[in-house]
N, CA, C and O atoms as CSV, one atom per row, in Angstrom:
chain,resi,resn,atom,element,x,y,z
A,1,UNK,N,N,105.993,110.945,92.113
A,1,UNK,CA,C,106.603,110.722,93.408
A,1,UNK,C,C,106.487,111.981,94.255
A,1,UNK,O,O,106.771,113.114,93.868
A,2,UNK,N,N,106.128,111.712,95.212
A,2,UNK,CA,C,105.784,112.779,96.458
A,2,UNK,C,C,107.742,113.089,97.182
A,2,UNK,O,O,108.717,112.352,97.329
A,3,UNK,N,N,107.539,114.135,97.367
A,3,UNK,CA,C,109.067,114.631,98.090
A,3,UNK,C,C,108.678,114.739,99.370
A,3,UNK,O,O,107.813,115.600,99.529
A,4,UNK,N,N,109.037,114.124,100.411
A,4,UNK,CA,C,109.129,113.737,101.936
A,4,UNK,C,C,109.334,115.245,102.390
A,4,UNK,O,O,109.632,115.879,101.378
A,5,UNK,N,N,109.308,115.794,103.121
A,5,UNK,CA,C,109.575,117.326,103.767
A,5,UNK,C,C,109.183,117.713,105.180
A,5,UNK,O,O,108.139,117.264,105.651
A,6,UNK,N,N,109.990,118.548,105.904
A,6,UNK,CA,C,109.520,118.616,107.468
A,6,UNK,C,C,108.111,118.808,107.540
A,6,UNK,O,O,107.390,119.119,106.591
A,7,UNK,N,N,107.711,118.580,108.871
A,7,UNK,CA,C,106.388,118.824,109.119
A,7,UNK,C,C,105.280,117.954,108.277
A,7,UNK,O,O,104.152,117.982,108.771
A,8,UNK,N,N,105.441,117.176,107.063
A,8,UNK,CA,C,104.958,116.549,106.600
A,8,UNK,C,C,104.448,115.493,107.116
A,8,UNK,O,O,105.317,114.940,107.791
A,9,UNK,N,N,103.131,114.736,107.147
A,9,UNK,CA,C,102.626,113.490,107.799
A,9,UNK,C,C,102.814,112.264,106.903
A,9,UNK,O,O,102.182,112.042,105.870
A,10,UNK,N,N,103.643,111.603,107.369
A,10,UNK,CA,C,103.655,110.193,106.755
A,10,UNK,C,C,103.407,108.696,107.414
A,10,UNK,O,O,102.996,108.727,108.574
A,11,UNK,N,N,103.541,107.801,107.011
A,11,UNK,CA,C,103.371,106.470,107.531
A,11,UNK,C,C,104.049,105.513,107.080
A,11,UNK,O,O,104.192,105.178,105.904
A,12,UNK,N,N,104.584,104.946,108.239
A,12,UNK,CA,C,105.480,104.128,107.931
A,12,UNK,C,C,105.248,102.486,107.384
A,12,UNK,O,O,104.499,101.737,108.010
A,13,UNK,N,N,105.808,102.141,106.441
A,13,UNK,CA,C,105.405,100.876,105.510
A,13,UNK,C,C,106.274,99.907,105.296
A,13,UNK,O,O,106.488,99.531,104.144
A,14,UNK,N,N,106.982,99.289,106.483
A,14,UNK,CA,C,107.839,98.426,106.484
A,14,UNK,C,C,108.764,98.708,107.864
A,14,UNK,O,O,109.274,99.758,108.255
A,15,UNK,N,N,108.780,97.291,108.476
A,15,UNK,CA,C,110.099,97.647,109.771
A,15,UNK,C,C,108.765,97.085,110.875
A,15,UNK,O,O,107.629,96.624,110.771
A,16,UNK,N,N,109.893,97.523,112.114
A,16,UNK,CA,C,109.380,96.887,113.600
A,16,UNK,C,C,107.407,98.211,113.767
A,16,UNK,O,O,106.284,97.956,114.204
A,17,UNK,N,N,107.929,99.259,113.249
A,17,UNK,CA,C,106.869,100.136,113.302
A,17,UNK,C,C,105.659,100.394,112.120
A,17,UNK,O,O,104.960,101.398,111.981
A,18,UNK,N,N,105.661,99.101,111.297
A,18,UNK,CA,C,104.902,99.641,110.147
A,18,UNK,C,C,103.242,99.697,110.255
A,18,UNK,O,O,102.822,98.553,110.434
A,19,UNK,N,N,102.382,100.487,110.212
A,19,UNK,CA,C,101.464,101.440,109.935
A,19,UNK,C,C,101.295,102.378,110.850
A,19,UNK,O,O,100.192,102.626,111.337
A,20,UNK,N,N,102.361,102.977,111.163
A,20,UNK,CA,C,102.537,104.169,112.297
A,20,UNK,C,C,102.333,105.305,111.540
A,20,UNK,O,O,102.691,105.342,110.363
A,21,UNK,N,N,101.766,106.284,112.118
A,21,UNK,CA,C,101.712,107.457,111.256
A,21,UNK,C,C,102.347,109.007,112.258
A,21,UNK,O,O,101.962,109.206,113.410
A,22,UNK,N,N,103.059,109.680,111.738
A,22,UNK,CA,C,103.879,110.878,112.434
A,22,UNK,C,C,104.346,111.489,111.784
A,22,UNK,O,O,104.296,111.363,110.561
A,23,UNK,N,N,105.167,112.652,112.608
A,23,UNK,CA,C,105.339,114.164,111.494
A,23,UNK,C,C,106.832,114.316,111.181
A,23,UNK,O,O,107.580,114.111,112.137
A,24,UNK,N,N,107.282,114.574,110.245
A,24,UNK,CA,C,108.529,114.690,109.956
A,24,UNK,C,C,109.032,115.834,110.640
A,24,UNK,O,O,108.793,117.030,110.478
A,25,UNK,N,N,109.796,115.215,111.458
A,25,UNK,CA,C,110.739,116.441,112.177
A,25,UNK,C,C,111.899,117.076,111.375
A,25,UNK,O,O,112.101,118.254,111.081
A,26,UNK,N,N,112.870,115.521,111.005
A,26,UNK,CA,C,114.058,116.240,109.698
A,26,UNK,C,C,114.084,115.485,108.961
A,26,UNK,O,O,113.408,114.458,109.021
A,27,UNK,N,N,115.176,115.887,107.699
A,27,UNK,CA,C,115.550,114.792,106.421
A,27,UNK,C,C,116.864,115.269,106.492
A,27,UNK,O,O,117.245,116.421,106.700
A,28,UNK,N,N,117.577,114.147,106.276
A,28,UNK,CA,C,118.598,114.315,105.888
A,28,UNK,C,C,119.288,113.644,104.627
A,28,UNK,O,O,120.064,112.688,104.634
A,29,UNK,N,N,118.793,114.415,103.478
A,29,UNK,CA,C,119.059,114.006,101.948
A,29,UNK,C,C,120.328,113.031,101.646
A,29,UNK,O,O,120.331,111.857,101.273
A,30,UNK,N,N,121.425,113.933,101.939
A,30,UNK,CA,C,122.452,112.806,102.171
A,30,UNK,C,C,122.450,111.250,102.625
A,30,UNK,O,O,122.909,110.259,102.059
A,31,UNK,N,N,121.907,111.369,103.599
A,31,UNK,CA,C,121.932,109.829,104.338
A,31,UNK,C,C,120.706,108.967,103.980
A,31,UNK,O,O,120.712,107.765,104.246
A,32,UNK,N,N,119.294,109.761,103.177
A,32,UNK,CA,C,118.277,109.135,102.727
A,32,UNK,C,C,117.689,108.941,104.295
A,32,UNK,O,O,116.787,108.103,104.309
A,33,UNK,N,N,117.890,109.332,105.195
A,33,UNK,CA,C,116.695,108.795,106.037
A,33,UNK,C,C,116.210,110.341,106.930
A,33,UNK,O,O,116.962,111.244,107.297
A,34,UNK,N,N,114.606,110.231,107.112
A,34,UNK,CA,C,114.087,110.693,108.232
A,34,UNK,C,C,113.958,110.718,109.352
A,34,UNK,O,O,114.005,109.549,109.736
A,35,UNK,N,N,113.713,111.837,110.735
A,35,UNK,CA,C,113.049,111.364,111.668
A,35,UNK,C,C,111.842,112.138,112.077
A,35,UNK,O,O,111.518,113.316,112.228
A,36,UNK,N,N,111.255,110.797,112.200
A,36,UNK,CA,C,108.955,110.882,112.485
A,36,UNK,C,C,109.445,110.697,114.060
A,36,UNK,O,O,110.298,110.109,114.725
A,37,UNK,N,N,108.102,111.779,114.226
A,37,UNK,CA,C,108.254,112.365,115.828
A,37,UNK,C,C,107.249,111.030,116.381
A,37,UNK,O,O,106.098,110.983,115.948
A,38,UNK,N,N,107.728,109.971,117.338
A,38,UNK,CA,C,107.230,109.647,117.980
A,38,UNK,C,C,107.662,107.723,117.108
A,38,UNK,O,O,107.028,106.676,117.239
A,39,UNK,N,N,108.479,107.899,116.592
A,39,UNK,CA,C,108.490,106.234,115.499
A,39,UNK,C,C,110.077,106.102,116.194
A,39,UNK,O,O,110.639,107.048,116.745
A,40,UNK,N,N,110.519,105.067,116.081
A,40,UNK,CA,C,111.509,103.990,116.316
A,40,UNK,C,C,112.468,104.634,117.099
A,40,UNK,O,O,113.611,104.929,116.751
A,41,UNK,N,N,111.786,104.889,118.482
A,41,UNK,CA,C,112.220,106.106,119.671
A,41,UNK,C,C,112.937,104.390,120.500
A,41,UNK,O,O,112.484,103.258,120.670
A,42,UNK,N,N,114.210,105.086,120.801
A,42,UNK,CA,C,115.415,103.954,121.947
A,42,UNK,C,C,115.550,104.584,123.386
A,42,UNK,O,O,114.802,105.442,123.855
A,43,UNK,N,N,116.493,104.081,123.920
A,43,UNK,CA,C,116.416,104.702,125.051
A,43,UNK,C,C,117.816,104.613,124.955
A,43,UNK,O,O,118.548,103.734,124.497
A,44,UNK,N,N,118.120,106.103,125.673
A,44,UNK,CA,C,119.389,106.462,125.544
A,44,UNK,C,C,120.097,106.272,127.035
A,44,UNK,O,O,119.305,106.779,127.830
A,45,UNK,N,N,120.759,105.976,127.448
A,45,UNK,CA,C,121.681,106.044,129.147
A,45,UNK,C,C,122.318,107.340,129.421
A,45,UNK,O,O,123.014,107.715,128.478
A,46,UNK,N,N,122.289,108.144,130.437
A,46,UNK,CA,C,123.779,108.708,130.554
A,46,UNK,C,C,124.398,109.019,132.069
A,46,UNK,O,O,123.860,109.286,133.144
A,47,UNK,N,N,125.399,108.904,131.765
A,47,UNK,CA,C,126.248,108.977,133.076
A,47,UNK,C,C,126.363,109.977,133.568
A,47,UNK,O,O,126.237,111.004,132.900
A,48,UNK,N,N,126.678,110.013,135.080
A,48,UNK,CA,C,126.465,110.614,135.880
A,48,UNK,C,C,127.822,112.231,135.828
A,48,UNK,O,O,129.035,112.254,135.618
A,49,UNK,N,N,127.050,113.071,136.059
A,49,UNK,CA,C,127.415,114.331,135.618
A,49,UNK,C,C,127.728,115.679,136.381
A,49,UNK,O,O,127.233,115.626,137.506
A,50,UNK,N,N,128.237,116.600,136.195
A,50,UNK,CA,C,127.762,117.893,137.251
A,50,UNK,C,C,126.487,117.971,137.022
A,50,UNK,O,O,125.746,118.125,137.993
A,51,UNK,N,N,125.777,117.861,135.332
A,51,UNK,CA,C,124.508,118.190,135.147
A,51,UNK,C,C,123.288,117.794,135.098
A,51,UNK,O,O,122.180,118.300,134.918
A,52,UNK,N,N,124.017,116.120,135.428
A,52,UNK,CA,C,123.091,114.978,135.675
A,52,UNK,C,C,123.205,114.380,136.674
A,52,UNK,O,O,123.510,113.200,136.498
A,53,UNK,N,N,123.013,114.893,138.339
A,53,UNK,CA,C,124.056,114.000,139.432
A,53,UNK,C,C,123.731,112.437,139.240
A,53,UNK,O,O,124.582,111.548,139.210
A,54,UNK,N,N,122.374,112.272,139.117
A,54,UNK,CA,C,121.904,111.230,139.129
A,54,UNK,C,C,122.058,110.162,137.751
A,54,UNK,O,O,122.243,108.966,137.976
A,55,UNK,N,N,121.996,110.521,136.727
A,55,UNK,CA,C,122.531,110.495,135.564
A,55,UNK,C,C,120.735,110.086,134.943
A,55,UNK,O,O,119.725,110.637,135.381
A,56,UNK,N,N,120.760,108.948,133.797
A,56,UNK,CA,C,119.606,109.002,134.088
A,56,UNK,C,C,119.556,108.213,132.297
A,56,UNK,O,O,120.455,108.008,131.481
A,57,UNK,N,N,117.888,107.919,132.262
A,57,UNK,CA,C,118.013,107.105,131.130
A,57,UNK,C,C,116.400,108.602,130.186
A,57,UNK,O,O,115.582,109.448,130.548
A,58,UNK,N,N,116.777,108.135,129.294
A,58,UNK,CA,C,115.881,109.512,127.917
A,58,UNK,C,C,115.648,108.769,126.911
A,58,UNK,O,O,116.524,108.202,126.258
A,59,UNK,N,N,114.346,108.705,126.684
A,59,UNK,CA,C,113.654,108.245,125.089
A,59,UNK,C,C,114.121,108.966,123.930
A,59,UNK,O,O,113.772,110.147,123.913
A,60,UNK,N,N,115.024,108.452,122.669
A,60,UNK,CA,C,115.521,108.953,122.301
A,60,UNK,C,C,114.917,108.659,120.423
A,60,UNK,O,O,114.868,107.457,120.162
A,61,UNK,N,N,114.560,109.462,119.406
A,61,UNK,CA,C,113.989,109.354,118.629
A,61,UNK,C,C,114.977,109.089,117.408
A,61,UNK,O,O,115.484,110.105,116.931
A,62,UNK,N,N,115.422,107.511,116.667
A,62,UNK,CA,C,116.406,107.798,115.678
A,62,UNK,C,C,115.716,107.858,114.525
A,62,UNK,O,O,114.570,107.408,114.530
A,63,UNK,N,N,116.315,108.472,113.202
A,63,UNK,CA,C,116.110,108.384,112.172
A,63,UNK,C,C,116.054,106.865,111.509
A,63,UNK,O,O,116.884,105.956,111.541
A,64,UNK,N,N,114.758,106.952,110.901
A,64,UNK,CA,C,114.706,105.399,109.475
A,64,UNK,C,C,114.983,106.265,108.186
A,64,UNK,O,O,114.975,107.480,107.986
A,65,UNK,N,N,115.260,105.040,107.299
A,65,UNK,CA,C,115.451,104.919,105.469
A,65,UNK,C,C,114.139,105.515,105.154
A,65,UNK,O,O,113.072,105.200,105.682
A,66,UNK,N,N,114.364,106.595,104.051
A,66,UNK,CA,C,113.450,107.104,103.731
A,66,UNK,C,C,112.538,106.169,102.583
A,66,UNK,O,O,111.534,106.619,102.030
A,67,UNK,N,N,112.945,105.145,102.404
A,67,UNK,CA,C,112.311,104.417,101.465
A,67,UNK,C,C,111.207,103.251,103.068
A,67,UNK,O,O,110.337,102.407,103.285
A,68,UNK,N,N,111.792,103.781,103.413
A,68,UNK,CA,C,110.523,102.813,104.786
A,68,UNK,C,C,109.182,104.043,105.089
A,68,UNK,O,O,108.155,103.573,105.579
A,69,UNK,N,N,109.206,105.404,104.830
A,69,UNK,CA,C,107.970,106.070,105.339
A,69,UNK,C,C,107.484,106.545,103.475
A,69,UNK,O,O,108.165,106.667,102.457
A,70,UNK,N,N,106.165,106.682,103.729
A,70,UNK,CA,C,105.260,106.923,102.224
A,70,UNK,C,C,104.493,107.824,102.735
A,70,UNK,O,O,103.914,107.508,103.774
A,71,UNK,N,N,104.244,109.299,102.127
A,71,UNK,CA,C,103.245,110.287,102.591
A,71,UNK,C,C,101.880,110.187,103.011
A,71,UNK,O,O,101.394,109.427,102.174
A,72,UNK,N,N,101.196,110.429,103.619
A,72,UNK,CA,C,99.604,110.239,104.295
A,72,UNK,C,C,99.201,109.863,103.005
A,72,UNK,O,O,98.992,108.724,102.587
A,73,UNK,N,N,99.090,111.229,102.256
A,73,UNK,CA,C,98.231,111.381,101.210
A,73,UNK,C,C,97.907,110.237,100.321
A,73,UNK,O,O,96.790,109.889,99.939
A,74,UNK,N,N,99.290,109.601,99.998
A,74,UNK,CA,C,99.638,108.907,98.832
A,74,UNK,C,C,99.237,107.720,99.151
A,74,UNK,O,O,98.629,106.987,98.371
A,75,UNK,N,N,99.572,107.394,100.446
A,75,UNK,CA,C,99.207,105.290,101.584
A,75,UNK,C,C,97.432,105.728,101.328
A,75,UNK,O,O,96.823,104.844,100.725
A,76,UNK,N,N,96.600,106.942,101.710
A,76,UNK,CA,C,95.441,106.638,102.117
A,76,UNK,C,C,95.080,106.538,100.306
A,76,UNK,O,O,94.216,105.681,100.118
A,77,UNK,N,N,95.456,107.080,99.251
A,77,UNK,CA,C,94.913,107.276,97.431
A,77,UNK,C,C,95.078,105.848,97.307
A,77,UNK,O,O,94.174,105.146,96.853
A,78,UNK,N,N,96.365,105.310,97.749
A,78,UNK,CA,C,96.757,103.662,97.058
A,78,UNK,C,C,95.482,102.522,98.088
A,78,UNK,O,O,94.665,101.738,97.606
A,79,UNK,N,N,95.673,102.753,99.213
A,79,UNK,CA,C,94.353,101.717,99.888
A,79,UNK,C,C,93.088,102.157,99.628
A,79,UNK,O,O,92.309,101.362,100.154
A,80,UNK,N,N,92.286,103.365,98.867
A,80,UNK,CA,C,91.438,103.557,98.623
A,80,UNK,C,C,91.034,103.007,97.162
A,80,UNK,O,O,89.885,102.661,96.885
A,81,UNK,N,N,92.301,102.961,96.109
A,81,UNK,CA,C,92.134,102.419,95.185
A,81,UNK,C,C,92.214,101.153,95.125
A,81,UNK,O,O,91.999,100.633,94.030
A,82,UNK,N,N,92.509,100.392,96.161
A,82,UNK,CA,C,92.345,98.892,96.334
A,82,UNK,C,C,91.246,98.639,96.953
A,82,UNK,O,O,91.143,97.452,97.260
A,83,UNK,N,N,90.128,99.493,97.346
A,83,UNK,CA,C,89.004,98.725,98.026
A,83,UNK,C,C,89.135,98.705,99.275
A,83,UNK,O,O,88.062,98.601,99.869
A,84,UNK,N,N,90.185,98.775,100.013
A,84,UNK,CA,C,90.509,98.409,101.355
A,84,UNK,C,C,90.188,99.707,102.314
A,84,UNK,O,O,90.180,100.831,101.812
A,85,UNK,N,N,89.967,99.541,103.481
A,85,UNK,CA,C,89.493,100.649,104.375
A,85,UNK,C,C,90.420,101.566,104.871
A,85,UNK,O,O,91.544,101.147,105.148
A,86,UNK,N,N,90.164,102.678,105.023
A,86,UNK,CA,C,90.729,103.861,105.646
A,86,UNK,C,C,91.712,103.617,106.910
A,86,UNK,O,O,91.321,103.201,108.000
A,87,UNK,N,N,92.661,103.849,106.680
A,87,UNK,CA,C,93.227,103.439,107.949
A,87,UNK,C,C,92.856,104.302,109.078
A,87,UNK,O,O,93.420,103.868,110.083
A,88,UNK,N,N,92.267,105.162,109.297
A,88,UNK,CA,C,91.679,105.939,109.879
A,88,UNK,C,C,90.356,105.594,110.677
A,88,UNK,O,O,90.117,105.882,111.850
A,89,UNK,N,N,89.564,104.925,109.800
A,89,UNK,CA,C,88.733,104.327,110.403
A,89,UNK,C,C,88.735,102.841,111.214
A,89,UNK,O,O,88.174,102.298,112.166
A,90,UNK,N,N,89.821,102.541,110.109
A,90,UNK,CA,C,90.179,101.261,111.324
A,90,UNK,C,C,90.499,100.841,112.535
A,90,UNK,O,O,90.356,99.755,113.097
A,91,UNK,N,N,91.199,102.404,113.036
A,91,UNK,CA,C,91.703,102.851,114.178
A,91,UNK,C,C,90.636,103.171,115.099
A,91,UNK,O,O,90.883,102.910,116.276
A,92,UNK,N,N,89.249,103.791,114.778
A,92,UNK,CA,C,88.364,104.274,115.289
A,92,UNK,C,C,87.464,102.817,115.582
A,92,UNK,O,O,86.708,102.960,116.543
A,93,UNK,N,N,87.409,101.637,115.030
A,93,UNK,CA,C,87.162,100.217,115.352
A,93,UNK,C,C,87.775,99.155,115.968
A,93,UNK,O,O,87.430,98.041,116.361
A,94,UNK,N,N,89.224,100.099,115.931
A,94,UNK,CA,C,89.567,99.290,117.007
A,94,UNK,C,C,89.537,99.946,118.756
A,94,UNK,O,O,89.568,99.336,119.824
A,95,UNK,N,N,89.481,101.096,118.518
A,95,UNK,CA,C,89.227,101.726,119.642
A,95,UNK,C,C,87.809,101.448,120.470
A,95,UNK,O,O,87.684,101.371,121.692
A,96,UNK,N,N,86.843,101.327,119.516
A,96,UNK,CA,C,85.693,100.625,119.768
A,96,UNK,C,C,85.885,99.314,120.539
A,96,UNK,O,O,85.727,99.167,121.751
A,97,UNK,N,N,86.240,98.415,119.674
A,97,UNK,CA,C,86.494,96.775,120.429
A,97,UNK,C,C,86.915,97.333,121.236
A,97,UNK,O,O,85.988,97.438,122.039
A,98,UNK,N,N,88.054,97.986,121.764
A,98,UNK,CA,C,88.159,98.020,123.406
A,98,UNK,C,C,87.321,98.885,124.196
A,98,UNK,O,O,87.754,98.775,125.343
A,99,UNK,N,N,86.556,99.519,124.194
A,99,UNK,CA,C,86.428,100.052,124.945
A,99,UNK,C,C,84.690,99.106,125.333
A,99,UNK,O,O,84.015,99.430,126.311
């Protein structure tokens, strides 16, 4: 078993975001979950302020269950040992079809 850790690249394998790939910003051992910079980002409101006259709405990045993200390394060893393609390259074919 691979240990999840900041800065680490993982991908996410289950949920509204699954085959997303991003960098671990934190862990928080206690609570079992991470947050990947750029994955299951909300939008936050806030009211109007001395420091916000206008107040205003902010993309806001929450933490998932650490049993929902699996390390780069480990997602690309397990789909390579199944035969199945690089997710990497798949990305680069689909970028193709569109363009």
């Amino acid at each position: 078993m691979v240990r999840i850790k900041r800065n680490d690249t993982v991908v996410v394998i289950a949920g509204a975001e699954k085959g997303k790939r991003g960098r671990v910003l934190r862990v928080d051992r206690e609570k079992q979950r991470v947050l990947v910079e750029g994955i299951n980002v909300r939008k936050k409101t806030h009211r109007r302020s001395s420091d916000r006259p206008q107040g205003g709405i902010d993309d806001v990045a929450c933490p998932i269950h650490l049993s929902n993200v699996m390390a780069e390394a480990t997602y690309d060893a397990r789909r390579a040992a199944r035969g199945e393609a690089p997710a990497a390259e798949e990305a680069a074919a689909e970028k193709a079809e569109k363009a």
